[in-house]
KOLZAVO-847394 format. One record per residue (C-alpha): residue number from 1; residue in three letters; x negated, y, z. Coordinates in Angstrom, 3 decimals. Example, Ala and Ser with C-alpha at 12.3 -4.5 7.8 and 13.67 -1.06 7.14 Angstrom:
! KOLZAVO-847394
{site 1,'ala',{-12.300,-4.500,7.800}};
{site 2,'ser',{-13.670,-1.060,7.140}};
END
This chain:
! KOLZAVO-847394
{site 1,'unk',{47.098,89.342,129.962}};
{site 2,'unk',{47.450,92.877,130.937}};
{site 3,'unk',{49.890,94.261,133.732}};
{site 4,'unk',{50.966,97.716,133.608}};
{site 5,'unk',{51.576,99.833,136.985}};
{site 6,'unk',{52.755,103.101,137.024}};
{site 7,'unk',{50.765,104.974,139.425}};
{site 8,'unk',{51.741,108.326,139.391}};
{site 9,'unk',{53.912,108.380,142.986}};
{site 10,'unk',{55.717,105.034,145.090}};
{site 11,'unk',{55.039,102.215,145.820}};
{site 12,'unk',{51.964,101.648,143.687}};
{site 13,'unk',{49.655,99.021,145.476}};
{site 14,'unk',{52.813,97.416,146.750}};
{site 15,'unk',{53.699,96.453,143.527}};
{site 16,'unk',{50.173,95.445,142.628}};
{site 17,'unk',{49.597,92.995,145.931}};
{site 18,'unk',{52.537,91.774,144.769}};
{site 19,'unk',{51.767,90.458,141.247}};
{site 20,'unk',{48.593,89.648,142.840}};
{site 21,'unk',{49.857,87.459,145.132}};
{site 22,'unk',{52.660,86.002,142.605}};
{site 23,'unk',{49.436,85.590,140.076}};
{site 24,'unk',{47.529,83.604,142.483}};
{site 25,'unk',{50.929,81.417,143.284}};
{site 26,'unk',{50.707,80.253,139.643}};
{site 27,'unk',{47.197,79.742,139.155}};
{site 28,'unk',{47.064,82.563,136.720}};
{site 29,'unk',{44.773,85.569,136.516}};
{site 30,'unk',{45.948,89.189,134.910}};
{site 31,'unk',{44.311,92.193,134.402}};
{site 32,'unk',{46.331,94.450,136.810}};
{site 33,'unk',{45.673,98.079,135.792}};
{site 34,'unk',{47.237,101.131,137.428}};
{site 35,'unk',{48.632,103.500,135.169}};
{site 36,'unk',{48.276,107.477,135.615}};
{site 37,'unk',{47.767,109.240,132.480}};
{site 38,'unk',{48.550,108.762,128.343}};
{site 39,'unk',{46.824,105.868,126.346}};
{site 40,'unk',{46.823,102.772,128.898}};
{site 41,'unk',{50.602,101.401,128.447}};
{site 42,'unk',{49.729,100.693,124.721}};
{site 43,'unk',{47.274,98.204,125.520}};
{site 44,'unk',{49.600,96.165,128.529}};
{site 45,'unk',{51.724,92.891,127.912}};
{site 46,'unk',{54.165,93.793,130.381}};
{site 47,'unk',{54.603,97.453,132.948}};
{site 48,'unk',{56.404,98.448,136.179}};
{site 49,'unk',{57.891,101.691,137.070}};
{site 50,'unk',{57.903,101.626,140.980}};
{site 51,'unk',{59.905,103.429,143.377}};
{site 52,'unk',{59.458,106.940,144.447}};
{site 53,'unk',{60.920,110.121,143.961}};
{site 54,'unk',{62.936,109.702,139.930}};
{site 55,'unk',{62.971,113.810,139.450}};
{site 56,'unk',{59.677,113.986,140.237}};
{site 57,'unk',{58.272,110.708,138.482}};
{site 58,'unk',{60.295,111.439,135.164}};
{site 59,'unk',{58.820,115.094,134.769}};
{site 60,'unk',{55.054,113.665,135.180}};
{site 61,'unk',{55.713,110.935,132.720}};
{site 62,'unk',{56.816,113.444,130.118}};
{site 63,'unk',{53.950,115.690,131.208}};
{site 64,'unk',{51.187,112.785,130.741}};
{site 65,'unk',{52.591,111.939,127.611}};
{site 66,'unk',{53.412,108.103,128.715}};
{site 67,'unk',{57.348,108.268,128.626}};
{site 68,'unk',{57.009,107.919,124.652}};
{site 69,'unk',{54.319,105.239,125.344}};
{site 70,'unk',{57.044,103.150,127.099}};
{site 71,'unk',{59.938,103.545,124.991}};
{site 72,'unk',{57.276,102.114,122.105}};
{site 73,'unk',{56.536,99.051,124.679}};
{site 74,'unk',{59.763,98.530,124.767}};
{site 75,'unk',{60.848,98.557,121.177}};
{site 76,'unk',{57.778,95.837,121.053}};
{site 77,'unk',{59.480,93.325,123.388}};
{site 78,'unk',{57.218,93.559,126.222}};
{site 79,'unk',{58.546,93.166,129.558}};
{site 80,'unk',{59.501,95.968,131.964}};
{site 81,'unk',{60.714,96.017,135.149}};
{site 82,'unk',{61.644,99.200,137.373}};
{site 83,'unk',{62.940,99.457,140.791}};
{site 84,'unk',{64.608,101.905,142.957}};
{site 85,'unk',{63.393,105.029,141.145}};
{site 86,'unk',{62.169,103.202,138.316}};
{site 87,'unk',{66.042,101.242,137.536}};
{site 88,'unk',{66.951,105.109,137.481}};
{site 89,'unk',{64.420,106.230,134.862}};
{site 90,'unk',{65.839,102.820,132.346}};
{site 91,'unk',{68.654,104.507,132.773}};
{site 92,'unk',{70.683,106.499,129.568}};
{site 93,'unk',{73.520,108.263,131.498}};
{site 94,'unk',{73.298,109.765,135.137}};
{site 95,'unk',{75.887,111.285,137.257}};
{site 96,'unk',{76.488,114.562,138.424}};
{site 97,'unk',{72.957,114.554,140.750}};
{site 98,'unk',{71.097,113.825,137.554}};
{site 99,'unk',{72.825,116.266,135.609}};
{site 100,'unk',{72.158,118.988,138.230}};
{site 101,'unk',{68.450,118.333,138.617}};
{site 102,'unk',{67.633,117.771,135.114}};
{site 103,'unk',{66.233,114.286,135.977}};
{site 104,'unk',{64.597,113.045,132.987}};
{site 105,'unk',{65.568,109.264,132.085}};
{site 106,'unk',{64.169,107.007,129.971}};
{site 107,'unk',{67.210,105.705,128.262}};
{site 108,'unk',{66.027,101.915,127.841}};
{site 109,'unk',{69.088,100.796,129.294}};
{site 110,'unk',{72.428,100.947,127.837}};
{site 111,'unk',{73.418,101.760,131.764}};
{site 112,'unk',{75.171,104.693,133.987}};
{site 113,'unk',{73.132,105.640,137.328}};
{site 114,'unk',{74.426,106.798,140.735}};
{site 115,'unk',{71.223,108.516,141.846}};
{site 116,'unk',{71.942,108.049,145.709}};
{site 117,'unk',{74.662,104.876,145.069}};
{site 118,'unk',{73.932,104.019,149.106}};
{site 119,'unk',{73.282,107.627,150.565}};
{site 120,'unk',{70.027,109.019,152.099}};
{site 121,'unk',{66.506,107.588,153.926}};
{site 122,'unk',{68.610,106.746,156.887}};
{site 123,'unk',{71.371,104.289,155.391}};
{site 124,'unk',{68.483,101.874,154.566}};
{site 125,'unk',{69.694,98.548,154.987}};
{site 126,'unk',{68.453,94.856,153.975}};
{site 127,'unk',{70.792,92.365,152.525}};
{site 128,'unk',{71.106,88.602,151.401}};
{site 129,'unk',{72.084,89.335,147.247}};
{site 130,'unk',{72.808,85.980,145.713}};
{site 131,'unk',{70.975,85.927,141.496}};
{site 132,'unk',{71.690,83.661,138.565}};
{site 133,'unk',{68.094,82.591,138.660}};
{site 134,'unk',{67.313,81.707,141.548}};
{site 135,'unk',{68.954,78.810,143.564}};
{site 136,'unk',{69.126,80.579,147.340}};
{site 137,'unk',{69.716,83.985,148.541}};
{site 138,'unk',{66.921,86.651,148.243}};
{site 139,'unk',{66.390,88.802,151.110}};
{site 140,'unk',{66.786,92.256,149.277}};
{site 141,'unk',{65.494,95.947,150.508}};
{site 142,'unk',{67.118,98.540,149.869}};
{site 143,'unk',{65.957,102.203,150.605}};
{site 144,'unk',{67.641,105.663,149.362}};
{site 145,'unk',{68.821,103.439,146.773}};
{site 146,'unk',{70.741,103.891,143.206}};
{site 147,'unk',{73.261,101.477,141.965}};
{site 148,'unk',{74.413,101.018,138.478}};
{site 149,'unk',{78.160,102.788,138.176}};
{site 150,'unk',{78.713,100.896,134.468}};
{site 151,'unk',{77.111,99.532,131.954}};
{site 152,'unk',{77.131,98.549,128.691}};
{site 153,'unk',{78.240,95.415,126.960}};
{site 154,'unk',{74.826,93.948,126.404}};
{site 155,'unk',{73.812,94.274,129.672}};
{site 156,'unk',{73.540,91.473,131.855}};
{site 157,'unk',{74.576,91.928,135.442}};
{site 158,'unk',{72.760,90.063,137.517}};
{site 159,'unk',{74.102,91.350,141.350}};
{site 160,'unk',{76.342,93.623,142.778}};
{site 161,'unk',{77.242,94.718,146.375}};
{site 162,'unk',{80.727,95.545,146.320}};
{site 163,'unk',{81.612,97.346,142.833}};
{site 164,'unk',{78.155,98.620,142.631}};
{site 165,'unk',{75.410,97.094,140.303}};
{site 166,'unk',{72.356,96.512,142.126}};
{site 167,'unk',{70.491,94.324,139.028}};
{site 168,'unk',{70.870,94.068,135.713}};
{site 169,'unk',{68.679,93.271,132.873}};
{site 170,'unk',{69.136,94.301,128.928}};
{site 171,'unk',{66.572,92.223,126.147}};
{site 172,'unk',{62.972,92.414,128.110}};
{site 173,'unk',{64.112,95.726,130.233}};
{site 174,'unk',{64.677,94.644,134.202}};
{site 175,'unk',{65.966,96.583,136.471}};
{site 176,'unk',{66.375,96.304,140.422}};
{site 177,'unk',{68.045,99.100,143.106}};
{site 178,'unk',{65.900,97.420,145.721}};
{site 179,'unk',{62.015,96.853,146.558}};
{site 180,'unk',{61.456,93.348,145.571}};
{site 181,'unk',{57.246,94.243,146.620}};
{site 182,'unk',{58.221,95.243,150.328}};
{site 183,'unk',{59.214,91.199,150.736}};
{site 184,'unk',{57.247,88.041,150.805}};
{site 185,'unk',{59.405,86.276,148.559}};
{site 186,'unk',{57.261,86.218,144.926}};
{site 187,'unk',{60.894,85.072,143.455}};
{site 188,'unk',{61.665,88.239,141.634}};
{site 189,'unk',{57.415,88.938,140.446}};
{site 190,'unk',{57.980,85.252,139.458}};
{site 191,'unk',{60.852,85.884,136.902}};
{site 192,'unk',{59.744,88.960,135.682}};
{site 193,'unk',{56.416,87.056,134.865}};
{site 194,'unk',{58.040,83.952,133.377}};
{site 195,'unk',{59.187,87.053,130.440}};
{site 196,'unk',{55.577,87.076,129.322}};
{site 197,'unk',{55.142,82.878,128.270}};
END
């Protein structure tokens, strides 16, 4: 089994402690490989598009030549899960923001982004966010993060804070406005895992 991280800005070996640690958990090993430049997403089982800065992140995926790589893991079934920056990339509609800078987007998600849904650096803010899948509360971080403004009938919708999507998932395509890798909780590595058996 091969992990995918994408390793071109954010929270990188976050993301890669965390499956670690998650792996471990289950007794299972993976080949975790970090994920910079054209021809390594073909050969991973499942991939994660961290958080970081989405204007920035989408040009250097088109650049290296591995935004086409993912839309083809994706057509395959494989598992993907992006957060923050990454649920913005899954993305195939932005607002205004996105519009204006030309962000890039991935379009894997039948989904409408709000690019700064809970305003800047500042207005961080933790939360309690209650998920079908799990049975208590997961302690959720939030930082400069999007929400989902609408979304499409086959897309699941899996939290909200107030009228805003937080996490929603479409086929094998997950996507989360907060940092599940800044937590201790493996819950949300755990189900995103449980997408590869």
């Amino acid at each position: 089994m091969r992990i995918g991280v994408i390793a071109i800005q954010g929270d990188v070996s976050e993301h890669v402690e965390a499956l670690e640690r998650t792996l471990a958990g289950r007794g299972q090993v993976a080949d975790i490989v970090t994920i910079r430049h054209k021809g390594i997403v073909p050969g991973c089982d499942a991939l994660v598009l961290p958080g970081g800065e989405s204007t920035t992140l989408g040009k250097l995926l088109i650049r290296e030549g591995i935004a086409g790589e993912i839309q083809d893991i994706k057509n395959a079934g494989k598992p993907i899960m992006g957060t923050c920056a990454g649920l913005i990339l899954l993305a195939k509609r932005g607002d205004e923001q996105v519009a204006r800078t030309h962000q890039h987007l991935l379009g894997l998600m039948d989904t409408r982004v709000n690019r700064n849904a809970f305003g800047r650096q500042r207005e961080s803010f933790e939360t309690e966010l209650g998920l079908p899948f799990l049975d208590t509360p997961y302690n959720a971080v939030f930082i400069r993060a999007p929400g989902i403004v609408d979304a499409g009938k086959d897309v699941t919708v899996l939290a909200r804070i107030d009228d805003m999507i937080v996490a929603a998932e479409q086929g094998n395509v997950l996507a989360l406005a907060f940092h599940p890798e800044l937590t201790p909780d493996p819950r949300i590595h755990q189900y995103f895992l449980d997408k590869l058996s």
